[in-house]
Every structure is written in C-alpha cells, then in structure tokens.
N, C-alpha and C positions, 0 to 999 in steps of 0.2 A: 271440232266437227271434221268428220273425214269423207274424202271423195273419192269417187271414182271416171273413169271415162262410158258412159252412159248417156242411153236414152234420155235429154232433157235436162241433161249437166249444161251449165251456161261457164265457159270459161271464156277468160284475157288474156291476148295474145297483143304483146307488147301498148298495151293502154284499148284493144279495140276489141270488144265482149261477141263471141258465137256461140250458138245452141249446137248441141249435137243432135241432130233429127234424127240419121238410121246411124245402125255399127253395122255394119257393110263384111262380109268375108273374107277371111284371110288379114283380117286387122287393118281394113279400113274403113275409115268413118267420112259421113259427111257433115261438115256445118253450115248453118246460114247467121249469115252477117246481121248484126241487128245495125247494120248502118243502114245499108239499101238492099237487107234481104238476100244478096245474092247467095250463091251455095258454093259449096268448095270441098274437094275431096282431097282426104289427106289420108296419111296413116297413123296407127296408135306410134311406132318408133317416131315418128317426127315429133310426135307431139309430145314424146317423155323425153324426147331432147331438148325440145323449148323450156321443157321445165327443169332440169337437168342445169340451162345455160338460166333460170328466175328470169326467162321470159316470158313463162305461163304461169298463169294463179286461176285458180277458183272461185267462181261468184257466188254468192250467197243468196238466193234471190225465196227462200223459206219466208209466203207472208207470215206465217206465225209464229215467227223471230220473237223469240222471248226476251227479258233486259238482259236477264245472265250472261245470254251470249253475246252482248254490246259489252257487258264488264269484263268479261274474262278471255274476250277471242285478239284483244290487241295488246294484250301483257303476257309476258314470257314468265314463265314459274320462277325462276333464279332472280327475278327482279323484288319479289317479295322478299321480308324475312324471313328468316331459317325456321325459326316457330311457325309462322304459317305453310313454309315449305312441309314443313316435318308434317305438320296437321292434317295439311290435302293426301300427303302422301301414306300417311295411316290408315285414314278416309278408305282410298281406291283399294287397299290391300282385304280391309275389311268385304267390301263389294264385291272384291274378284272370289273373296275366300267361300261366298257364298252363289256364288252364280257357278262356280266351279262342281259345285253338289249336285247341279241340273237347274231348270227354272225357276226365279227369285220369288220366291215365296213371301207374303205378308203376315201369314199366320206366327204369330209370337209362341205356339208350341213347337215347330220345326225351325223358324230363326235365332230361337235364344238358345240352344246346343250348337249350332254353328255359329255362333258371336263368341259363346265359351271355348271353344277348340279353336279357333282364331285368334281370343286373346292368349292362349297357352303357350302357343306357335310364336306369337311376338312379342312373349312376357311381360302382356299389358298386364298392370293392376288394375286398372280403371278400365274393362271394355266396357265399349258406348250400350247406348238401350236399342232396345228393338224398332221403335218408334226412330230414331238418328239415322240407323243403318237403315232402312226405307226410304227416309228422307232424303238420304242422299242415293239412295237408287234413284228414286224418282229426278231428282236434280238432272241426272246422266240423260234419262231419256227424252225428258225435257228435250235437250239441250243435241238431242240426236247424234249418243253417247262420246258427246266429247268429255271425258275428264277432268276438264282445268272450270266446270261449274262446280267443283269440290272447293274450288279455293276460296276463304274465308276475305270477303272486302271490306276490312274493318276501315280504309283509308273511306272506304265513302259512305262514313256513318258520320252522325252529326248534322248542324246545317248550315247551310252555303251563305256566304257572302259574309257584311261585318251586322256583329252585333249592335253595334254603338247608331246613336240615334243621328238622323241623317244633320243636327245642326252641329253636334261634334265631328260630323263624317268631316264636313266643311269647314268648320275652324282650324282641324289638324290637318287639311291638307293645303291649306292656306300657313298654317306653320311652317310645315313642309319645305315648301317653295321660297318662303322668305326667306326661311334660318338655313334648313340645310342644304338645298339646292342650288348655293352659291358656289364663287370661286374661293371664299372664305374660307370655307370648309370649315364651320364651326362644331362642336360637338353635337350628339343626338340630346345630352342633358340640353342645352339651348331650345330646343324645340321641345320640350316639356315646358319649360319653364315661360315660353310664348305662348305656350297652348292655355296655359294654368292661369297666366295673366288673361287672355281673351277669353276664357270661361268665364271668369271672376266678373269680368267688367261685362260679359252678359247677363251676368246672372242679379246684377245690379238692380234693374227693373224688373225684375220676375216676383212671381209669388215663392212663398213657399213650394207650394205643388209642381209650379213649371222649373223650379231650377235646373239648369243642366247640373249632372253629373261628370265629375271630372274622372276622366279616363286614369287607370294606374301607369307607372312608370314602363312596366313591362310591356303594356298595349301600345305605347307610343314605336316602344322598340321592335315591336313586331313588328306595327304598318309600316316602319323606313327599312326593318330587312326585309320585306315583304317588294322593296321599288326593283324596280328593271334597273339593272346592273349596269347594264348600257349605258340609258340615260343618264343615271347618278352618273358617272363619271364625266361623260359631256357638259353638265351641268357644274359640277365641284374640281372640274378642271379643265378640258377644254375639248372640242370634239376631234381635233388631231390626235391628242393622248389617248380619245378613249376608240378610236380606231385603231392606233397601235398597240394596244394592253390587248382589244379584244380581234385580233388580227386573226386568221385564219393559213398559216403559212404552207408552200404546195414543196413542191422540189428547185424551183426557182431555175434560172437557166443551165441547161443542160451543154455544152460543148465540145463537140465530136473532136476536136483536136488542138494539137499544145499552141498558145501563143492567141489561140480565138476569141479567147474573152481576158484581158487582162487588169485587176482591179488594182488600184492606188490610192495612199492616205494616208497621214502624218500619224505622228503619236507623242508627245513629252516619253521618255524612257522613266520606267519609277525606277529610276537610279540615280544618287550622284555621283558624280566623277570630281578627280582633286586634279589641281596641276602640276604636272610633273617639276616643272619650276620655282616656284613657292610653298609645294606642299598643302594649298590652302582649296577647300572645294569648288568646283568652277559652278555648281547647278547640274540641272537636269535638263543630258542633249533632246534634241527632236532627231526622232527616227523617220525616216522614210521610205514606205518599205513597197512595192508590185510584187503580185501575186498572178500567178495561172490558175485560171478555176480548175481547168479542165486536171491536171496533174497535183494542183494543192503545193506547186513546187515556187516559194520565193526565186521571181528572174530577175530582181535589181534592188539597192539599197542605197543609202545617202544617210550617215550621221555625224551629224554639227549642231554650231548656235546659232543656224542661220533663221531659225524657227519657218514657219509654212508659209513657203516663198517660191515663186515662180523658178529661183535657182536651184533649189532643194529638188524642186521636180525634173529640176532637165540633169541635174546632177544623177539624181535614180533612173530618168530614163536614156540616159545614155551608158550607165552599168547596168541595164535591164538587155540593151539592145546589141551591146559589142562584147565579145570572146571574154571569159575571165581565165586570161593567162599570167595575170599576175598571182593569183592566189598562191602557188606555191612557194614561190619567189620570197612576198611578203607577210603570209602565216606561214612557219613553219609547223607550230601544231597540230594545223587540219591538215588529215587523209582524205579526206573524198576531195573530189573538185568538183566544182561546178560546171556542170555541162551548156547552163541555159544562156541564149542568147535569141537574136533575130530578132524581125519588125514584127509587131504589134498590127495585130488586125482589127481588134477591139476594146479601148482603154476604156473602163469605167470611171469614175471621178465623182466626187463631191459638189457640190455648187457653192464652195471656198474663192475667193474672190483673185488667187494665186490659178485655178484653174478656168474660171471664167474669162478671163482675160484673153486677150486678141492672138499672143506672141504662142501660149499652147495652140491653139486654131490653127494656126499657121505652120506651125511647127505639124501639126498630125494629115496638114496635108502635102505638104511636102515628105512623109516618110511612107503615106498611105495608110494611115491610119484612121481610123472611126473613132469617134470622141461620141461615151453616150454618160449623158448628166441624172442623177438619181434625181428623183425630187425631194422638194427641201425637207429638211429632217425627219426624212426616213432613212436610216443610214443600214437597214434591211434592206434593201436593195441591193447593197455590194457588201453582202453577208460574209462574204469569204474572205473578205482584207478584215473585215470590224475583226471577225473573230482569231484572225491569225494576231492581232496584233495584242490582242488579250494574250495570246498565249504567248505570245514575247515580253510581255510585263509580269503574267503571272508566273509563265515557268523557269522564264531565263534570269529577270532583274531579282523576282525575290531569292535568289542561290546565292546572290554577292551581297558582299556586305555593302549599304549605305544607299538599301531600295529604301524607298521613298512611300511604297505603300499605294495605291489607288488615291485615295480622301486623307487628307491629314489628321483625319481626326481618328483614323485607325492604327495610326504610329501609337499613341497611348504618351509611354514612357520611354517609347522609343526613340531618340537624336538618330539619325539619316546621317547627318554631319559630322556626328561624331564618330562613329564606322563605317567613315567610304574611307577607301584604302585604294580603291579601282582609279587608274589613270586612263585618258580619253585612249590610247594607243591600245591600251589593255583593254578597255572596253572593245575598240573595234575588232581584237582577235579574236577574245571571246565572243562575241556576237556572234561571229562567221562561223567557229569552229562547233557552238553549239545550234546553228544553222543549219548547218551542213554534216555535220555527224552525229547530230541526236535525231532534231526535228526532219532533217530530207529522209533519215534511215530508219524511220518509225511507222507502224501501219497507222495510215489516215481513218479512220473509222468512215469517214464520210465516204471516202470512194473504194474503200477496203481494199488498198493498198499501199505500197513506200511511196513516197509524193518521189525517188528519186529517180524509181524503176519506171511507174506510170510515164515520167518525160523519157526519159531514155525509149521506152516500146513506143511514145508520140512522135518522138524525134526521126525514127527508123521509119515510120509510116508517114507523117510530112515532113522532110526535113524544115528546119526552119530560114526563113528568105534573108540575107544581107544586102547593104549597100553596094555599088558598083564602086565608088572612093570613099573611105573613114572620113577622111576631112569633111565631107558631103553632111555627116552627121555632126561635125564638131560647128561647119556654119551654120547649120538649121538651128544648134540649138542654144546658139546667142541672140542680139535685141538687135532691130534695124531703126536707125537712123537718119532723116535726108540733112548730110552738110554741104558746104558750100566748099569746093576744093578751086583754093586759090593757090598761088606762089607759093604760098610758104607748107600748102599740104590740106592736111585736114585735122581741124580745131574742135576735139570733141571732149567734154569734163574739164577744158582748161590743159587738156594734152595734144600736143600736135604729133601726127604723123605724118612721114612723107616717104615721097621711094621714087626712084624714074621713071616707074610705069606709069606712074600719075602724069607723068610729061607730055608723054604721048595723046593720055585722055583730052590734057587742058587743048593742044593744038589742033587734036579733029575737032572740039566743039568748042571751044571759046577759053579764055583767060579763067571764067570763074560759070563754073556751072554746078548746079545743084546733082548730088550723087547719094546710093541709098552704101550708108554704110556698116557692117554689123560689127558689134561690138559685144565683148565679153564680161557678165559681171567678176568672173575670178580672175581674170589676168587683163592686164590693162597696158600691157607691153606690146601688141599688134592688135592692129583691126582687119578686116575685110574691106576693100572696094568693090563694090558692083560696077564692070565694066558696063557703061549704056547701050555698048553696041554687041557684044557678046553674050549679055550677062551673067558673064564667068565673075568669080573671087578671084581679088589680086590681095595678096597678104603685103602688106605695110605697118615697118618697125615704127614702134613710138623713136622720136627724135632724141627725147630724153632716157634713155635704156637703163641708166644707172637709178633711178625716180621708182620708174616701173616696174623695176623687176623685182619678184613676187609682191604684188599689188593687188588689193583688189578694190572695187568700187567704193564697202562700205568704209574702208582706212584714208579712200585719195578723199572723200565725200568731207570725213573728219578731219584732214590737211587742210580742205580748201576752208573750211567753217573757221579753222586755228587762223589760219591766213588771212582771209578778209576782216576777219575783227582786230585785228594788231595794224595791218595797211586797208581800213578804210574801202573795203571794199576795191582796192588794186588787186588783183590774184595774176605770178607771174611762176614760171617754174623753177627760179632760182629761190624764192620764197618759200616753196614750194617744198625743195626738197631739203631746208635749212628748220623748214615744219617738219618732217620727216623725221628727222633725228629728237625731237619735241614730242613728239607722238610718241616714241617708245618711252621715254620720263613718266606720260600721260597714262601709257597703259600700266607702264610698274607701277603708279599707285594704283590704279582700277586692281590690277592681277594683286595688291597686296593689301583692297578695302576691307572691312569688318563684313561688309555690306555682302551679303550674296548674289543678290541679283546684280551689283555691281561685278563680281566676278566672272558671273554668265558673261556681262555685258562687254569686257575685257575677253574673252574668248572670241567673241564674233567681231571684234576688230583684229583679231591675232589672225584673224583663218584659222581657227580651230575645226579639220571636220572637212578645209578645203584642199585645194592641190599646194596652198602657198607655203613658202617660209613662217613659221612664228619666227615675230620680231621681234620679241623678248629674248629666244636664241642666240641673238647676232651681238647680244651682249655680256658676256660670262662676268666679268665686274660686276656689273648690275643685278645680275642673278645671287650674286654670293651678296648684294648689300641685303637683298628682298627676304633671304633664306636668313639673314641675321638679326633683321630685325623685326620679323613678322611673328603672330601670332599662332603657335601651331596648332588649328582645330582637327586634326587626326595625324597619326602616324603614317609614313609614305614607305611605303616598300618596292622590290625591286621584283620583276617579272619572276626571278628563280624562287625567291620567300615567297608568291603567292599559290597555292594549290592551284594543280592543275586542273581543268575543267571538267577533266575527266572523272574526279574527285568530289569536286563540290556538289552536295546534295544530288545525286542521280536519282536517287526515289524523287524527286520531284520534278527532272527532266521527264525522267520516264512515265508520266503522268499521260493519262489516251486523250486525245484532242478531238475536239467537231470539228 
C-alpha cells in the first residue's frame, strides 16, 4: 500500500501517531496529537526528513483491512522463493500489460488479445486465462493497489498446530524431557524408543477401537527439531554454555590510546623444544604473552617451565613495562625493535588463581594500575589476548618442526618428539623475530592497520608514563615477608642475609624487631629491607654468595627437601650447599629420563626461561657422560643448519588475523 502526506493520513513520528487535519500553503501541514489532541504545525520538508532519518512510518488505519494485506504487508518479496518471486512478478507484468491499453476491462473479448500480445512479449507458452488476470486485478484493488497481494502464500496452506492426538501429544513430550532434555545427551533414537515403550504399555488396557497410535520415526524427529534451540542447550548442557554458543557479541571495549586497556594470559606453546644439552625434548614451554587492545601491539612476554605462576606474570609485566633495548644486542635476526614499553593503566586478567592473589593487588597499586577480572569462564571478555594467542600456536608453532598440534588426537601419525629439532634459545629468537617482523608488520584486520604503526601514531599522541627509579619496579615486583632481624641478619628459606645497615636499624628500635622483607623468586642472592622509619629499600647480600648465586626458589626448595630427609630434619648452609652439588647428579638423570614430563620437570629446576645459570652447564664432564649415554629421540642441529625464519612456511605466517 502506498501513501501520501494528505488530508486524514495518520502518521508515527518516533512511536507517537498524528492526523494531518489541513495542508496548509507553501507546504505546510498541521497535525493533532492523538495523545492529548494538541495541534502542531510543521512543514512537508521536516517531515520527508523524519522519514528519510525511519523516524516516520505510515498508519494503516483502513477499517476494511482485508487478510491479504495482514499476509503480505510484513514480508519482503526476496524472502520468498525464486518460483514464487518469479510467479508474483509475471503476475504484475501481465496487469500492467493491460492497464497500459487504458481501463481494465472484464470483458474476455478485449482481455484475451491483450493476454496473447503479452504472452508474445515474454515468450510465455502458458499465458494465464482471462478469468486469472481479473483475479489478480481485483486482488490489487483490494489491497489499495499494493502489488505484493500478487504473492502466492503457499507457507500458510494446510493446518496449524499437531496432528497427533492429545494423549501422544503428552507421552512424547514427557519422553522429551526424560530422554533428551538431559545433560546425557542421549540420542533422538532413545526417545522413540521411550515413546514406543509408553504407547505399548498404554495401549495395554484399551480396546481395540481406543488404541493409541504410535507416532512414525520421522514425527518424533520433527517435534525435537521443532524445540527452542536455547533451551535444548541449557537443558543437554548447561545454561553458562548455552549463553555463550547463543551470545550476541557488540565491538567490546573501545580504547582511545596505547597502554589503556592491556590484556594478559598463559598458553602451553604447541611446540616442543629439546635440550641443547642432552639432545633429548624438554616438553612444551608456557608462554606468557600482554597485549594493547587499542594498537593490537604485544608489550611484554615471559617463556619458560615455570607453568602459570604469579612469577611468569611479574616476569611479562616487567618486559611489558621497561625499554626493550636489549633486543638488538640479543637477537641478531630481528630488524624492527620494539618500541613498547610504560605503565599500564588498565590490566585485564583471568580469575587464575596466579592472578587472584594479594602480591598482583599490590603490585598494580603501587605502579598505578587498574586490575579488572573477567568473569569466570568467559574468556570473551579479553578477546584480544584469547585470539592473539591462537595465532601464536597456530601461525608461528605450526612452521617448526615438533608443534604439538591443539588436541592430541589431531597429531594422527604424527610423533611431535620425534621432529622437534627447536632449542629453548631458538625458540625464544624465533618467537620474537616472528613477533616483531611478521605479526607487528602486518595489517590487523580488526583495527585495519600494522599493530606496529597504530603504537608508534599512539606513542606520539600519549607518550607512554615511566617510573622515577627502575629498581622501584624490580621491588614491587617481588614477595613481602615480615622477619625477625636479629644479630645475625635476616633468616629467610634457611638463608641469612645481613649488611651494616641492618645495624643501625637493630639500635634505633631494639635487638630483635619484626621487619617487612622482599624477596625474589628468581634470585635468592639479596633481599630488600624495609626501613620502619623511612620506608625506603636497603639491598642486603645473602651471607652465603657462593650458595646463591644464580639460585632460584624452586632448586633451594629442592636442596632443602634433599637436606632434611638425609639430616632429619636439621637444615644448615653448609649442608646445603654439599646438597648443591647432589642436585645437578639429580637433574642429569631428570634432564636424561625416558620420561617427558620428567624432562619438562628438569627444566624448571635449571631456570630454563629465567635469568639464572643452567646448572647442567657448570658441568661439561657431565654433559659429555649424558650425550653418551642417552637415548637420542630426534636429531639436534645448530642455529646455522636451521632455516631461517624468514624461510619457513611464510604462506602460513602471512595468514590475515582477527
């Protein structure tokens, strides 16, 4: 149906309906309110802008609203099939062919020469009859010649609702509910075969005449495809899942500048790596990787066997937040550098039990930071770490030999272990270099541009905020401690430190007073004192230097456990470091087990990943017994034998990313 702006037209102007009383000269009209009557004078230009902007529509207020135009004024023609498109659109051509002669005529001796020159014209075989093309005149005027009354509605022929009698309405939806609408999730056969059994056993006591009829196979399968999609899934799995399957996702947060929102979170690498040492696979590191929404630019990383660990975190966020000027230095492969650095205005996070904890807290208020926690497994929330970190398993680990694959059960016939050839060192270069010179120098689809340029024009517009001392970053992002500093220092893990400053403390406040002190998980060779009247950091050497140095928690943890079980529970530092020397014996078998997870697990005593020394190192004897007498499960090659990155599968670096 079509309108106009007229005498008695009832139009909607953002949901509230007016009459047009007069059309007024010079093109303006006035309306009254069907709210409270009032009247209102406008012009036609305003009001073909409201409509212009589909804030005006047209009322229909015709009492003698036919059904036709209930059927066919809220369906659009392209929503039909192409048969009935084709059909209506035959239809209208026929009608126009002959309204175009002058006056639409009924008489079958002037309509049936113009139906034949009309089908000549559109090389109908089949023109319709005289009696059709009427028909559908009349439909037109009906319908106060809207043309979509031409359209054939075969969808709503037949009759509504179910055939089947209301006592099987009720046994199959009673099947329904038992069989399939569990967390079982049994098959749809199942619910036939409960339906068939409760037929049977009603039909028990019946006559002949009243037996029910048992529904066919295919009827059962209509009514369960026939359920709300929704609910089956709430129902056969659980209503977290079927909120997230049936989720509606918008743009998510938007961040006008670099470093405003930044997201963080582990990943296993589908890769394994071997040890340079033994030649034998160490497992698959954890990565840990922040991201900038706003630029799409990785500002920090952390990969080891420390697996997803409150130090893994301060480890990334202290290469998130300080200058990367060692990259040159230490890859020579990568060209670009990394420009990203600064505080964190907004860290996003998991509710991982690594970030939950009090020491992050603390840590994000002491740099200035906002800590915001997704809620629990919805890991759409901080869409832009999930998805980068796919694309570090899928574009980067599957180019080297001895990826791992997502699911093991997608390896097939493929051994992992038998072509890793990748060393942990070689792993970290390639990482970076295809970081930094594939993924930073590639247009991001999402924000449709290079993640490296977007930071660089953010960097120029805010620059990013530093600390006033580094150190200031290095205490925040260790653990605090309250000990007791007596005489002989401070006793902490079974290691004392001391220093003269401490002297001075003991004499303003007493012989033995309780002090907050911070400590390192990866170096265990000085601590922090909190002075109580300053609260400045005083650094203090362990007393034992030779012990501690490159140490870290999880190897002294392994000393003292070696120690107490041999001396009963005595633990002393001369024991200590006679354990020390026992520990590297401990890890050459771990570093030369059958076992894999045993080899992971020998990495993360070495500091593989950290700032320390491997202890294996320190003994070249011992290396050459490990390489004689172990089993070699792949071949080891040397940085120059392995293609360079630039080399390896680039059709599947150069793959476009979300």
């Amino acid at each position: 149906m079509n309108y106009s702006f007229k005498v008695g037209t009832t139009i909607s102007i953002e949901n509230v309906n007016f009459l047009i009383r007069r059309v007024l000269s010079e093109g303006r009209l006035q309306l009254e309110s069907d709210v409270d009557g009032a009247l209102t004078n406008t012009t036609l230009n305003e009001l073909l802008g409201k409509y212009e902007q589909k804030l005006l529509i047209f009322v229909n207020t015709s009492e003698n609203k036919k059904i036709e135009i209930e059927k066919t004024t809220d369906r659009a023609l392209f929503t039909f099939p192409d048969a009935v498109q084709q059909k209506a659109i035959r239809k209208k051509k026929y009608v126009e062919f002959v309204i175009d002669y002058g006056e639409f005529t009924s008489s079958p001796e002037k309509l049936q020469p113009l139906i034949e020159a009309c089908a000549v014209t559109l090389k109908d075989a089949k023109p319709p009859s005289c009696t059709s093309v009427y028909r559908w005149y009349r439909a037109i005027i009906r319908n106060q010649g809207d043309y979509r009354a031409l359209i054939d509605r075969f969808d709503q022929r037949g009759g509504s609702g179910s055939r089947l009698c209301p006592e099987i309405q009720t046994l199959l939806k009673q099947s329904i509910e038992r069989i399939y609408m569990t967390q079982l999730r049994e098959p749809v056969s199942e619910v036939y075969f409960d339906l068939l059994h409760k037929v049977n056993k009603e039909n028990e006591f019946r006559s002949s005449s009243e037996k029910l009829k048992m529904p066919s196979r295919a009827t059962v399968y209509r009514a369960i495809a026939k359920l709300d999609k929704f609910e089956t899934t709430c129902a056969r799995y659980s209503p977290r899942i079927a909120k997230m399957k049936f989720r509606s996702s918008g743009n998510g947060p938007n961040p006008t500048r670099i470093l405003e929102r930044v997201e963080i979170d582990h990943t296993p690498l589908d890769l394994f790596v071997i040890d340079r040492e033994t030649n034998l696979p160490l497992g698959r590191p954890t990565v840990t990787l922040a991201i900038d929404v706003f630029s799409k630019m990785p500002v920090g990383i952390h990969i080891g066997f420390q697996g997803t660990s409150i130090e893994s975190i301060f480890a990334c966020l202290r290469n998130a937040m300080m200058p990367k000027t060692y990259l040159r230095d230490k890859f020579k492969t990568v060209e670009s550098d990394w420009p990203c650095y600064g505080i964190i205005e907004n860290l996003v996070c998991d509710n991982g039990s690594e970030f939950r904890g009090a020491e992050l807290e603390r840590v994000a208020l002491e740099m200035g930071t906002h800590l915001t926690f997704c809620p629990k497994r919805q890991p759409y929330y901080k869409g832009t770490i999930e998805r980068y970190l796919k694309t570090v398993n899928f574009s980067f680990s599957r180019m080297l030999p001895g990826s791992s694959f997502a699911r093991w059960f997608h390896r097939e016939d493929y051994d992992p272990l038998k072509d890793a050839i990748v060393e942990f060192d070689q792993l970290v270069q390639y990482l970076h270099k295809w970081m930094l010179d594939i993924y930073a120098q590639t247009i991001h689809r999402g924000i449709r541009a290079i993640p490296y340029v977007k930071w660089n024009e953010g960097m120029s517009a805010y620059p990013p905020a530093l600390l006033q001392n580094p150190e200031r970053l290095d205490i925040a992002l260790g653990r605090t401690s309250q000990r007791v500093l007596a005489s002989y220092g401070i006793d902490l893990n079974n290691i004392r430190y001391n220093d003269s400053a401490l002297h001075v403390i003991r004499k303003r406040y007493g012989p033995r007073i309780k002090v907050d002190v911070r400590h390192y998980f990866g170096n265990l060779s000085y601590v922090h004192v909190i002075d109580p009247a300053t609260q400045s950091a005083i650094l203090v050497p362990a007393l034992n230097r030779e012990y501690t140095r490159d140490l870290n928690l999880v190897q002294h943890d392994l000393l003292s456990k070696h120690v107490r079980e041999k001396n009963a529970g005595q633990v002393d530092i001369n024991a200590l470091a006679k354990a020390k020397a026992e520990l590297r014996e401990l890890v050459y078998e771990m570093a030369n087990s059958k076992s894999q997870r045993t080899r992971q697990k020998s990495g993360k005593l070495r500091g593989i990943g950290t700032n320390q020394k491997d202890i294996i190192k320190s003994d070249p004897t011992a290396i050459d017994e490990i390489k004689e007498n172990s089993v070699r499960f792949s071949s080891s090659v040397g940085s120059e034998d392995l293609p360079s990155i630039g080399s390896i599968n680039m059709h599947v670096l150069g793959k476009k990313r979300d």
